[in-house]
FIKOLZA-1660 file (N, C-alpha, C; in steps of 0.1 Angstrom, whole numbers, plus 5000, padded with zeros to 4 digits):
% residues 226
   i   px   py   pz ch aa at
   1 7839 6184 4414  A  X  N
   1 7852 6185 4419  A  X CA
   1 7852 6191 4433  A  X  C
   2 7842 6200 4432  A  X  N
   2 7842 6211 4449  A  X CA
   2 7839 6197 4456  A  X  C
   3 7826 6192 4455  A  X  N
   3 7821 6182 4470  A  X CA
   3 7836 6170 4470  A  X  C
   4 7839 6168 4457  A  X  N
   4 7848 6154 4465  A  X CA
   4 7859 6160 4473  A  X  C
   5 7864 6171 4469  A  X  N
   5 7876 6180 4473  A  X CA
   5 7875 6186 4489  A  X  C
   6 7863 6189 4493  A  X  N
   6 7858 6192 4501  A  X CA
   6 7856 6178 4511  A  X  C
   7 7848 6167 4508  A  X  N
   7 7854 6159 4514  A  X CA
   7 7863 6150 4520  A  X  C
   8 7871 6153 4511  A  X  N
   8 7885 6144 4515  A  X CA
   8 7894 6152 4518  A  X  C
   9 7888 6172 4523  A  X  N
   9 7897 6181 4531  A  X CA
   9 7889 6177 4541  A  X  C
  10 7878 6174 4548  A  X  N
  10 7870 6168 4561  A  X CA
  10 7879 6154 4567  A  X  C
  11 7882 6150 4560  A  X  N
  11 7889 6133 4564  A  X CA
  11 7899 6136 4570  A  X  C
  12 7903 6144 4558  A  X  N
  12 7922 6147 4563  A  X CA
  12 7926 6161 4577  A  X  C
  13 7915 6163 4579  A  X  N
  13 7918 6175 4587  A  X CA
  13 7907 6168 4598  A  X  C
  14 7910 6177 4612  A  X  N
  14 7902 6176 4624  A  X CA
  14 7889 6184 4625  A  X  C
  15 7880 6183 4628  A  X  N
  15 7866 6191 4629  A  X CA
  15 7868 6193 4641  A  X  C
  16 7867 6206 4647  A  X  N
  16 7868 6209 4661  A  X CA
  16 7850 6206 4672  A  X  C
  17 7855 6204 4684  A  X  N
  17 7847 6196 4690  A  X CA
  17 7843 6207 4702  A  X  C
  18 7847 6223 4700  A  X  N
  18 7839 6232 4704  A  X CA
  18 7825 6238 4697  A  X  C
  19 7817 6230 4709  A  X  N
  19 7805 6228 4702  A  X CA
  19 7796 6245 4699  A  X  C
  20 7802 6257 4709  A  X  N
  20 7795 6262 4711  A  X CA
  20 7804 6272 4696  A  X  C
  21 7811 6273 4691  A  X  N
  21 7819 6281 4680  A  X CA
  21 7815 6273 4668  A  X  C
  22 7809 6259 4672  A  X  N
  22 7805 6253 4658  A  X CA
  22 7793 6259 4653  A  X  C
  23 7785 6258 4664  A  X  N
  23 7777 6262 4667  A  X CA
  23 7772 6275 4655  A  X  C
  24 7779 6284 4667  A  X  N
  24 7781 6299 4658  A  X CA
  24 7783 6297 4645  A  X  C
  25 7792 6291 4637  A  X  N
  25 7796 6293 4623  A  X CA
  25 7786 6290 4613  A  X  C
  26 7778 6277 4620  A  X  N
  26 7766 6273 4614  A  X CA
  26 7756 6282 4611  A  X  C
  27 7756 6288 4622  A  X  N
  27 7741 6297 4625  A  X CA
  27 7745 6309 4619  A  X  C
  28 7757 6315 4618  A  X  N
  28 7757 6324 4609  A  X CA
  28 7758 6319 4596  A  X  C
  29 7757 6313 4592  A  X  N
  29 7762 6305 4579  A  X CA
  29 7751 6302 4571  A  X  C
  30 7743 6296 4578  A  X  N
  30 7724 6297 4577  A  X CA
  30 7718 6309 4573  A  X  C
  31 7722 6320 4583  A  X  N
  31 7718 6331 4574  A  X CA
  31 7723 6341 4568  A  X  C
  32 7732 6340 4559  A  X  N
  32 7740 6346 4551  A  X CA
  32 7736 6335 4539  A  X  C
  33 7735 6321 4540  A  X  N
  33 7733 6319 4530  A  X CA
  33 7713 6321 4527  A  X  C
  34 7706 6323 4536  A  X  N
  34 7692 6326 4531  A  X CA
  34 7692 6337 4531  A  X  C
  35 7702 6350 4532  A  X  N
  35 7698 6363 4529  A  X CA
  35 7707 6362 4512  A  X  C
  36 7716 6353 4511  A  X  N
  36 7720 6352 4497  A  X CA
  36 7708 6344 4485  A  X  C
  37 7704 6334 4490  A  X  N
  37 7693 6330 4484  A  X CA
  37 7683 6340 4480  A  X  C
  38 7676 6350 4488  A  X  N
  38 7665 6358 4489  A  X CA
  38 7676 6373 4476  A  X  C
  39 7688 6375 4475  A  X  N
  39 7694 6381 4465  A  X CA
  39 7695 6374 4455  A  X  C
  40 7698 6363 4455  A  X  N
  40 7693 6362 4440  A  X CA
  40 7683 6360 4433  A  X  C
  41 7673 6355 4441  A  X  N
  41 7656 6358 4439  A  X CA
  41 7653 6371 4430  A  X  C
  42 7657 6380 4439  A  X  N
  42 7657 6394 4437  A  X CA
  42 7663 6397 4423  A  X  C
  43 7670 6391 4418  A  X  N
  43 7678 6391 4409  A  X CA
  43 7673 6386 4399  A  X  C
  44 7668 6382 4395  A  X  N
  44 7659 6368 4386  A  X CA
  44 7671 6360 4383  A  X  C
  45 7676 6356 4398  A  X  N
  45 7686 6344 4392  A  X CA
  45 7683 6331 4402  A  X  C
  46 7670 6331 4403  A  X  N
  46 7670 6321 4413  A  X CA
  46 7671 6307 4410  A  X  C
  47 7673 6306 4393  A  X  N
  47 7676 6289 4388  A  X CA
  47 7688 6286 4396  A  X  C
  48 7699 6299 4401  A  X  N
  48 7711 6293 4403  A  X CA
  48 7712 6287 4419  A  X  C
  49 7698 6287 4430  A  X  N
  49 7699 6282 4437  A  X CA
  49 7699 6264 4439  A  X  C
  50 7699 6257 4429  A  X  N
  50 7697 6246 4424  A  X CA
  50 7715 6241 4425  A  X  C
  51 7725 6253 4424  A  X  N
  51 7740 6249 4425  A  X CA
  51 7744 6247 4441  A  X  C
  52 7736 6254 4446  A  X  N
  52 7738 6255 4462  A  X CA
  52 7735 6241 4469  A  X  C
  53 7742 6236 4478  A  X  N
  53 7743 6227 4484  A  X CA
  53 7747 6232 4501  A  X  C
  54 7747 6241 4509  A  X  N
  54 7753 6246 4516  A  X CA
  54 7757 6238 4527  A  X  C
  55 7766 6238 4534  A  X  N
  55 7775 6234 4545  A  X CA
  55 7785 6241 4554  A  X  C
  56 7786 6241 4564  A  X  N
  56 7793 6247 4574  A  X CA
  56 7800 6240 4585  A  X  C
  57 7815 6240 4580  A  X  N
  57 7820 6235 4594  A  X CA
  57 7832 6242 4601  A  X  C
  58 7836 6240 4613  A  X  N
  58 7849 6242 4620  A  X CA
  58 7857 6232 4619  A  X  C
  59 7870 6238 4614  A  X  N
  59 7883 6226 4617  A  X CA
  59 7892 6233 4628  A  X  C
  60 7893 6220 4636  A  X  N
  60 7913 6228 4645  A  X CA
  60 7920 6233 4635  A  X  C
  61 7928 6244 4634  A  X  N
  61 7941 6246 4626  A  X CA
  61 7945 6263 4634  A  X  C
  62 7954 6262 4640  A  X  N
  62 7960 6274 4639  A  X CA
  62 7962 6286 4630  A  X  C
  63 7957 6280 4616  A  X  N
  63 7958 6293 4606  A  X CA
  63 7950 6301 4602  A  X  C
  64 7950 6315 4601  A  X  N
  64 7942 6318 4596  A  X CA
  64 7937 6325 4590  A  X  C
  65 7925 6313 4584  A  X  N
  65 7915 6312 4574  A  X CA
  65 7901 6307 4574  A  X  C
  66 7897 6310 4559  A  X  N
  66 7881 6309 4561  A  X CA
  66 7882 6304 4544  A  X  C
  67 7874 6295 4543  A  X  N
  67 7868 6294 4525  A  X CA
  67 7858 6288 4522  A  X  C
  68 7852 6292 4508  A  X  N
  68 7838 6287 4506  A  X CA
  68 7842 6283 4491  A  X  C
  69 7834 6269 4490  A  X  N
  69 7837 6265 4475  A  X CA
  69 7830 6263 4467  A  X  C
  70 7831 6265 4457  A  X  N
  70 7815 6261 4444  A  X CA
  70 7805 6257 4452  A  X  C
  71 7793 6254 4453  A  X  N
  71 7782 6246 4454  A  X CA
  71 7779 6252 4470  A  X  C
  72 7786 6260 4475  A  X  N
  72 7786 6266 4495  A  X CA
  72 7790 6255 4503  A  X  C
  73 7805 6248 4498  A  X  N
  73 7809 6241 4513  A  X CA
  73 7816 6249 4522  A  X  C
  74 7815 6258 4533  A  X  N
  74 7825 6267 4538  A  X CA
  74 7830 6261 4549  A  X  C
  75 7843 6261 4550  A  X  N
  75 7853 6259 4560  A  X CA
  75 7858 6268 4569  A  X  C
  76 7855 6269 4582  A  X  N
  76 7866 6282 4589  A  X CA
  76 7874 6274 4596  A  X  C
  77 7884 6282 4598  A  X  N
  77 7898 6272 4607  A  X CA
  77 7892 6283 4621  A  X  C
  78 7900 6273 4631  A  X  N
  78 7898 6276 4650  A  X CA
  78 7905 6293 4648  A  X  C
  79 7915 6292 4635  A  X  N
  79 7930 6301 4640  A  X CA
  79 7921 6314 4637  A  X  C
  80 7911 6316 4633  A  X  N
  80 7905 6328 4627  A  X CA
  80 7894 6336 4635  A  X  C
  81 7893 6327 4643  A  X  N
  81 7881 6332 4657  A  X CA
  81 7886 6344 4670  A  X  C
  82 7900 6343 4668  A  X  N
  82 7906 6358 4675  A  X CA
  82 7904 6367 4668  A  X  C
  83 7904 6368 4654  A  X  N
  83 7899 6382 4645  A  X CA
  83 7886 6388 4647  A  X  C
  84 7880 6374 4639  A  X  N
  84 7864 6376 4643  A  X CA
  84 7858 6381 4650  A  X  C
  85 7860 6377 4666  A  X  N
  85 7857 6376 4677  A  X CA
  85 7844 6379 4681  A  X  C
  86 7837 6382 4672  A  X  N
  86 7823 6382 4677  A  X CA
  86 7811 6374 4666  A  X  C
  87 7798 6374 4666  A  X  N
  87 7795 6370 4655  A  X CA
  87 7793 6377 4641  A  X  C
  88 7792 6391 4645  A  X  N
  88 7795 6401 4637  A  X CA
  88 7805 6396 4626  A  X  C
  89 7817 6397 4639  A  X  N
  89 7830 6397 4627  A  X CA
  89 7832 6381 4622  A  X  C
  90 7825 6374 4625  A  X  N
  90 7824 6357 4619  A  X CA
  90 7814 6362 4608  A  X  C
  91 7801 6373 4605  A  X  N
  91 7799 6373 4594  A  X CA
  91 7802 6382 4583  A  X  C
  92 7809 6386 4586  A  X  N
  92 7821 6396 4577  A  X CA
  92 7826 6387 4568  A  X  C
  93 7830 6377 4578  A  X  N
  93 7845 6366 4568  A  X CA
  93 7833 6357 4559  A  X  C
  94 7822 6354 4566  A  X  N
  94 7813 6344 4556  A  X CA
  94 7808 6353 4545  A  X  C
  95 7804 6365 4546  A  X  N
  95 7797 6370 4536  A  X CA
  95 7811 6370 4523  A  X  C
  96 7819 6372 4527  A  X  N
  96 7830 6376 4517  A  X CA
  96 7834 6366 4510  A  X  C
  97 7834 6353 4521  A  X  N
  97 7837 6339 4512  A  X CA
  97 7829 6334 4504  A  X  C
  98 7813 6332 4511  A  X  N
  98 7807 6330 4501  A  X CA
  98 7799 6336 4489  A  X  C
  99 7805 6351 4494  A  X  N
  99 7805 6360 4476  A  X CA
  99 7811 6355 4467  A  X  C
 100 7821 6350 4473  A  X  N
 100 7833 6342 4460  A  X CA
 100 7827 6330 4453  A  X  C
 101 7821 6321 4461  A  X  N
 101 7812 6309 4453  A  X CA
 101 7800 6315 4446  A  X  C
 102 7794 6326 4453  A  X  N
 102 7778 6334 4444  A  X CA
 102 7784 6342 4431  A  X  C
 103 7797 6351 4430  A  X  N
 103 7800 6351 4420  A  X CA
 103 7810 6345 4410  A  X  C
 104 7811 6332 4412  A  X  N
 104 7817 6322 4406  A  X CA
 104 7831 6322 4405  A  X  C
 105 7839 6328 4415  A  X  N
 105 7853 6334 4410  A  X CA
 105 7863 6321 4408  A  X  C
 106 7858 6310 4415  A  X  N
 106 7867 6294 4409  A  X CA
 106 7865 6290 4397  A  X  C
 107 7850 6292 4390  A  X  N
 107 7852 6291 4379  A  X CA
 107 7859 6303 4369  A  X  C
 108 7858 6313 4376  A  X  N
 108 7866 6319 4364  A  X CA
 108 7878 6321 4366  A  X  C
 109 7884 6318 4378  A  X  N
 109 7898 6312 4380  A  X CA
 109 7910 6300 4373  A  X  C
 110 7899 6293 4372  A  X  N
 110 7903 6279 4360  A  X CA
 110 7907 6286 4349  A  X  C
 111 7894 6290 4346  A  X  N
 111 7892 6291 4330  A  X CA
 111 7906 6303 4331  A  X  C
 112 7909 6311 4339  A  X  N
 112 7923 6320 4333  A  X CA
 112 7933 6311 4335  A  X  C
 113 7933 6306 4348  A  X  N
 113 7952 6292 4345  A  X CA
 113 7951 6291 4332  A  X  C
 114 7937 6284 4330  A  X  N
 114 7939 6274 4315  A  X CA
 114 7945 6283 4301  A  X  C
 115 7940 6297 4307  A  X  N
 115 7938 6304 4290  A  X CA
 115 7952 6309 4294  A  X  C
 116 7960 6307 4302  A  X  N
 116 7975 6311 4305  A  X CA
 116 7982 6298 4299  A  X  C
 117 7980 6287 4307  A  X  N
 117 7987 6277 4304  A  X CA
 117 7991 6276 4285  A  X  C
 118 7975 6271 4282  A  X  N
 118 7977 6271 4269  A  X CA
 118 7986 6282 4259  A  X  C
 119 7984 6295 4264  A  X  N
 119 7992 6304 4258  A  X CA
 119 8012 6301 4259  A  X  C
 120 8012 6295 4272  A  X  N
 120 8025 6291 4275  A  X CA
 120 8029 6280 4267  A  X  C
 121 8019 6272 4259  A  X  N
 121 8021 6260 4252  A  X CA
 121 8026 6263 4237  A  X  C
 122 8015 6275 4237  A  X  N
 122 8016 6277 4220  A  X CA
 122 8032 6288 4221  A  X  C
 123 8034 6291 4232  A  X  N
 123 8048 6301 4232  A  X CA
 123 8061 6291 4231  A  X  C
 124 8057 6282 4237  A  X  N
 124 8068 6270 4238  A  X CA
 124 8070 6264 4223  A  X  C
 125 8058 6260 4214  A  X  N
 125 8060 6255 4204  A  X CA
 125 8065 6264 4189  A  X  C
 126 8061 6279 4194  A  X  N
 126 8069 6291 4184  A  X CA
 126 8084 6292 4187  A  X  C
 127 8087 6288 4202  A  X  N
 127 8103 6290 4204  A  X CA
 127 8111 6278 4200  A  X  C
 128 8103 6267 4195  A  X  N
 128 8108 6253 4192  A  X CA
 128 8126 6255 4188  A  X  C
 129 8126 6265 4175  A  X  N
 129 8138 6268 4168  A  X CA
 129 8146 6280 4173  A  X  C
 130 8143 6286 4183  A  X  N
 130 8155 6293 4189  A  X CA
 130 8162 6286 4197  A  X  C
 131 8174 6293 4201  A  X  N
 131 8185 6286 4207  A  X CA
 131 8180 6286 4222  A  X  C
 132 8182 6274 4230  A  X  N
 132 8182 6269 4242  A  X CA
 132 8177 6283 4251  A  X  C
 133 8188 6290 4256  A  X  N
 133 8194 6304 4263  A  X CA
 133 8179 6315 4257  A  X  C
 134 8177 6319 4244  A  X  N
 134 8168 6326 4242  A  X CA
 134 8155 6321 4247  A  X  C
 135 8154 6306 4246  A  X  N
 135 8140 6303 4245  A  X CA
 135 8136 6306 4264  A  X  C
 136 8142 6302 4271  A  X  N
 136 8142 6299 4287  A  X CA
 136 8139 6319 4287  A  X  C
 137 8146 6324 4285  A  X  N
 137 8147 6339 4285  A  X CA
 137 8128 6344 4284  A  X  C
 138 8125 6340 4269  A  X  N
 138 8108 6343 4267  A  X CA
 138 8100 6332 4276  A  X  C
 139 8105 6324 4277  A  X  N
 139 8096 6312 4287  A  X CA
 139 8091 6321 4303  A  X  C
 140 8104 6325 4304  A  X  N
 140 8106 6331 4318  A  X CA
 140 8096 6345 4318  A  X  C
 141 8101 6350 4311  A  X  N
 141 8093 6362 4310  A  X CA
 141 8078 6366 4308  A  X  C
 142 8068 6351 4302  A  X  N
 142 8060 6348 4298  A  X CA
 142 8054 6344 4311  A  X  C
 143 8062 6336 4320  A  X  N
 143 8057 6334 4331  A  X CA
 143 8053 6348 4343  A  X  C
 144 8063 6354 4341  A  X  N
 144 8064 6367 4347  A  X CA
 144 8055 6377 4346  A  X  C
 145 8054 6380 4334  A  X  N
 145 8040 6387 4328  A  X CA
 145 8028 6378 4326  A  X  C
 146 8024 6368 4331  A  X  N
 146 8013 6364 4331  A  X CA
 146 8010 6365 4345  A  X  C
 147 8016 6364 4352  A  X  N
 147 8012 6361 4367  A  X CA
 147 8011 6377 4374  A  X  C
 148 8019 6386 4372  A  X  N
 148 8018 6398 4379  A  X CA
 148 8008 6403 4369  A  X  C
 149 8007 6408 4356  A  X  N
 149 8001 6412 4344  A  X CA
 149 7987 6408 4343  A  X  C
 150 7986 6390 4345  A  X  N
 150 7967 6389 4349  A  X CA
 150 7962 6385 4356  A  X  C
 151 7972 6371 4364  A  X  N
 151 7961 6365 4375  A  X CA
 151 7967 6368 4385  A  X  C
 152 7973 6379 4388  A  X  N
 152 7976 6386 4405  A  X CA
 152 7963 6397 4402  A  X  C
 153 7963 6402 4396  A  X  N
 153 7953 6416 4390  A  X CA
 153 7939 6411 4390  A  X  C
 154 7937 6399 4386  A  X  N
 154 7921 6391 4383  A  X CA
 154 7918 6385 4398  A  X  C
 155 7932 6380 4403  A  X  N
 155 7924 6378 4416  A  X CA
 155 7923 6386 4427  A  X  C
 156 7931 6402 4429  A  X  N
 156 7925 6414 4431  A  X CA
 156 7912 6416 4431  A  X  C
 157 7907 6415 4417  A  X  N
 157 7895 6421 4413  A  X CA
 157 7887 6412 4419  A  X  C
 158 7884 6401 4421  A  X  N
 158 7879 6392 4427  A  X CA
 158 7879 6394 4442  A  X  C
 159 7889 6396 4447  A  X  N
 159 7888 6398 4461  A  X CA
 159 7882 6413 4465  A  X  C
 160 7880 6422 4456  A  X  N
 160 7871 6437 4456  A  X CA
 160 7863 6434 4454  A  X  C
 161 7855 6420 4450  A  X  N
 161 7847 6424 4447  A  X CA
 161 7835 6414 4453  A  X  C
 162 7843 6406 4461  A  X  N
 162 7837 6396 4470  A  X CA
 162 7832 6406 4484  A  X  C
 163 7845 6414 4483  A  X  N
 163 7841 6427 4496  A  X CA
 163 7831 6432 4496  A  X  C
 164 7829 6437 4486  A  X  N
 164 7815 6447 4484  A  X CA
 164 7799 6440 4483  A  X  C
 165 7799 6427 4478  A  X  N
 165 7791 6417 4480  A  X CA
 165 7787 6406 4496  A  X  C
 166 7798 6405 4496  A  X  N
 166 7801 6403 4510  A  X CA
 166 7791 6414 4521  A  X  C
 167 7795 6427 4523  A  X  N
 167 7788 6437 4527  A  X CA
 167 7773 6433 4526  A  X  C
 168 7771 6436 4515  A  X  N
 168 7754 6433 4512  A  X CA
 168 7750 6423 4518  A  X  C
 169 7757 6413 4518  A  X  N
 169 7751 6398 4521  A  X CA
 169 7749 6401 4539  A  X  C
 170 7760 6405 4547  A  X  N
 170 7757 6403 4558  A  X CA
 170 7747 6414 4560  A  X  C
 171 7743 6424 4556  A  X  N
 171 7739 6434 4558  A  X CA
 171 7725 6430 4557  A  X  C
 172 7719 6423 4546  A  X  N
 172 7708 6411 4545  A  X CA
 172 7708 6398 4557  A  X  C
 173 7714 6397 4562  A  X  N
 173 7712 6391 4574  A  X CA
 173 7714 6394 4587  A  X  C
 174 7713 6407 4587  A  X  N
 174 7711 6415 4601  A  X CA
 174 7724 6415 4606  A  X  C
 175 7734 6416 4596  A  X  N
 175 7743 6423 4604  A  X CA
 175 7750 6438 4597  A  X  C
 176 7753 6448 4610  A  X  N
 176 7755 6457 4601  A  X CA
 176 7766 6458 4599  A  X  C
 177 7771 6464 4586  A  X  N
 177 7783 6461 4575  A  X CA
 177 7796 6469 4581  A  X  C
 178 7795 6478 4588  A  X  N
 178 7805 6485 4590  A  X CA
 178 7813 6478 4605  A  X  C
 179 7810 6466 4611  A  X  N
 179 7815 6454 4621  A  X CA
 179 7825 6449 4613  A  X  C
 180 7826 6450 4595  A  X  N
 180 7836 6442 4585  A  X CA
 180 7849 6452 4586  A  X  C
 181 7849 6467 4587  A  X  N
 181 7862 6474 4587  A  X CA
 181 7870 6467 4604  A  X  C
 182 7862 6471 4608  A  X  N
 182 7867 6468 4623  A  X CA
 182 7877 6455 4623  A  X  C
 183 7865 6438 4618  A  X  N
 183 7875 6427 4615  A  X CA
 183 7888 6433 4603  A  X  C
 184 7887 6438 4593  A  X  N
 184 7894 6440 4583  A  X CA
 184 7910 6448 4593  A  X  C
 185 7906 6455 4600  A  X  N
 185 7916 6466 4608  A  X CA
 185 7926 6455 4617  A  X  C
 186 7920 6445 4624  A  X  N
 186 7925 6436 4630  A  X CA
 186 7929 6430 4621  A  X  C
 187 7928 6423 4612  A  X  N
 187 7934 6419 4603  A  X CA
 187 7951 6420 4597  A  X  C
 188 7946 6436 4594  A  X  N
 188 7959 6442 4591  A  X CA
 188 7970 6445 4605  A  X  C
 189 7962 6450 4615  A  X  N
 189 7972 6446 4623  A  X CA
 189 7985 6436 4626  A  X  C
 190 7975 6421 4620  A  X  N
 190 7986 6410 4622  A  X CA
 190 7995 6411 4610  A  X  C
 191 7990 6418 4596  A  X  N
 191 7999 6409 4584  A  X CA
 191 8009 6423 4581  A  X  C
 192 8017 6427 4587  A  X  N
 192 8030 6431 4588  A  X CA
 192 8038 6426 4579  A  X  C
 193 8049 6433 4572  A  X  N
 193 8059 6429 4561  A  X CA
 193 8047 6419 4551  A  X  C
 194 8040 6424 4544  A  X  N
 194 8032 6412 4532  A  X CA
 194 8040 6422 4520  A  X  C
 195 8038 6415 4510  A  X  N
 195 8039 6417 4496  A  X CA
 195 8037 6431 4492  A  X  C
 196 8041 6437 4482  A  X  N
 196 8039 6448 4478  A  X CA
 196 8026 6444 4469  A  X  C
 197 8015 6451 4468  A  X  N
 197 8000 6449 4463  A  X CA
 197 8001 6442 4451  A  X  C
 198 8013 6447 4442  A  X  N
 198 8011 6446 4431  A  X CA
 198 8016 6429 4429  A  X  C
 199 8022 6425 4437  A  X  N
 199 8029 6413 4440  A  X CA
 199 8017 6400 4449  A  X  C
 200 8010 6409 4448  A  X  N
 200 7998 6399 4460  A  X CA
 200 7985 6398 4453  A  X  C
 201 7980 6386 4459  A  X  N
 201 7965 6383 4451  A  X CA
 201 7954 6392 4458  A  X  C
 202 7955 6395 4468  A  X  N
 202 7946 6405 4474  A  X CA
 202 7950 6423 4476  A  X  C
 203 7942 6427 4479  A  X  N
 203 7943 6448 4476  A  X CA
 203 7955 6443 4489  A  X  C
 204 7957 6457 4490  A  X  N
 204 7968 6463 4504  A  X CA
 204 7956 6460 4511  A  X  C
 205 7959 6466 4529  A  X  N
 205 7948 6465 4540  A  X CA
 205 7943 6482 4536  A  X  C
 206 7952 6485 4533  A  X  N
 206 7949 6497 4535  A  X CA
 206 7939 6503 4524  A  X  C
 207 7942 6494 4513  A  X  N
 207 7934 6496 4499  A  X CA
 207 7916 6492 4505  A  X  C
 208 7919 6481 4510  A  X  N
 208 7906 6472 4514  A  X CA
 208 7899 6481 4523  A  X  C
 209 7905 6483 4532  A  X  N
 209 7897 6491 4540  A  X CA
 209 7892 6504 4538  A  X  C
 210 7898 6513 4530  A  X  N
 210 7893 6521 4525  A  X CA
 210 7879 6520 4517  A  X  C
 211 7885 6512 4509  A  X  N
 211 7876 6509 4496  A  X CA
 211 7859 6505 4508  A  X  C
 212 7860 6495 4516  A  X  N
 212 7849 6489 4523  A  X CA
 212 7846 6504 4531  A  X  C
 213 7850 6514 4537  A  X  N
 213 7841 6523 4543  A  X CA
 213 7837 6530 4530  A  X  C
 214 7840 6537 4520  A  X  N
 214 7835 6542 4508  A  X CA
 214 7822 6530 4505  A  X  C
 215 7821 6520 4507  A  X  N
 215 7809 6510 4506  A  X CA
 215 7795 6507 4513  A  X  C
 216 7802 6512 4530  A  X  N
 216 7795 6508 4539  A  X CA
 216 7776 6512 4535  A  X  C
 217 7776 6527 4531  A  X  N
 217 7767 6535 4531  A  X CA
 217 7759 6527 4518  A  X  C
 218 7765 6520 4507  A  X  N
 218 7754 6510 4502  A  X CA
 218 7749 6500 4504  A  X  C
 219 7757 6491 4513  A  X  N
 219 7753 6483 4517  A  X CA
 219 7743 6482 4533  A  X  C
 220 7741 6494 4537  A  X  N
 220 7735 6499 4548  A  X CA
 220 7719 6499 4543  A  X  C
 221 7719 6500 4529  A  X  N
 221 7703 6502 4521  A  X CA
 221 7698 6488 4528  A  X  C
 222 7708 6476 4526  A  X  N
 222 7701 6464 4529  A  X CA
 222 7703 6458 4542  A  X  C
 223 7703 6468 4548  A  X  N
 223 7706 6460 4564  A  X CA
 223 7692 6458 4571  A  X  C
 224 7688 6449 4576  A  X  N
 224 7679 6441 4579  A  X CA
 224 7679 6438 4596  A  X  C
 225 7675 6449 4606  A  X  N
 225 7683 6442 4618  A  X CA
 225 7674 6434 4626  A  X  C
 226 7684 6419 4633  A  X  N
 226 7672 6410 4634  A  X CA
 226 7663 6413 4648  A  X  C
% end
């Protein structure tokens, strides 16, 4: 599903034709993903290098973002290279994306919609015999507490924990970890009026950043400078 999905976001979107930012994304992208390779080595998990397929591209888009998907296709948009702005902070955003494919968070992302949905099925089929007005009332509410209750909270945890992995990874590829608060600070600077945490798939800035300097000092064990 990742490579065809990932393909037919290549078709439909523009690859930018700044050779020398493509450049960059690649080359950082190369080694983040061989300082991820050489961690799961380390790991005795190196059968799962066999899932890896890695790729790196730039698209034009004003927005921004960055993503990596099952198997390492990562995407960055043009719109996210004023954050960045150096290669430092271009491997901040890779290490963190492609934590998310190293620790499988799309697959365990499915598998919660599903184990949501389904529960919304079997809640629909209990409410069969209540009256119309009651049933929309638990429907509603079923939606409501599933969404703030687990998969705003699961994809939190997921995003804490791509951080902290993230860290390591760049910090394994010679870059040092504490370049990631800095991008993270710019960051927050732009996202003004966002969601209250509890309402959003990701920590506060303020959560994040915190949490990533309490980090820096372990992931400094693996910093590698080149």
């Amino acid at each position: 599903m990742s490579n065809t999905e990932y393909s037919t976001f290549l078709n439909k979107n523009k690859i930018s034709t700044d050779a020398a930012n493509t450049q960059l994304v690649k080359t950082v992208g190369a080694r983040i993903a061989t300082a991820v390779e050489a961690y799961l080595r380390s790991q005795k998990l190196g059968s799962d290098l066999k899932e890896y397929k890695w790729e790196f591209n730039l698209v034009e888009s004003s927005e921004v973002n960055a993503w990596c998907m099952p198997g390492g296709k990562v995407v960055f948009y043009t719109g996210i290279l004023p954050f960045t702005q150096d290669e430092s902070g271009l491997a901040a955003v890779m290490g963190h994306e492609i934590a998310h494919a190293v620790a499988k968070h799309g697959n365990e992302r499915m598998s919660q919609q599903l184990a949501v949905q389904l529960g919304a099925t079997a809640l629909s089929v209990a409410l069969t015999n209540q009256n119309p007005l009651a049933r929309n009332v638990y429907m509603t509410a079923y939606g409501l507490g599933s969404q703030v209750g687990v998969l705003l909270p699961f994809s939190r945890t997921q995003e804490s924990e791509a951080d902290y992995m993230g860290l390591i990874f760049m910090a394994m590829a010679g870059y040092h970890p504490s370049t990631a608060v800095s991008f993270w600070e710019r960051m927050a600077a732009k996202s003004k009026g966002t969601p209250p945490e509890f309402l959003s798939t990701h920590p506060s800035d303020k959560r994040r950043i915190k949490n990533l300097q309490k980090q820096i000092k372990d992931a400094e064990k693996y910093f590698k400078q080149s």
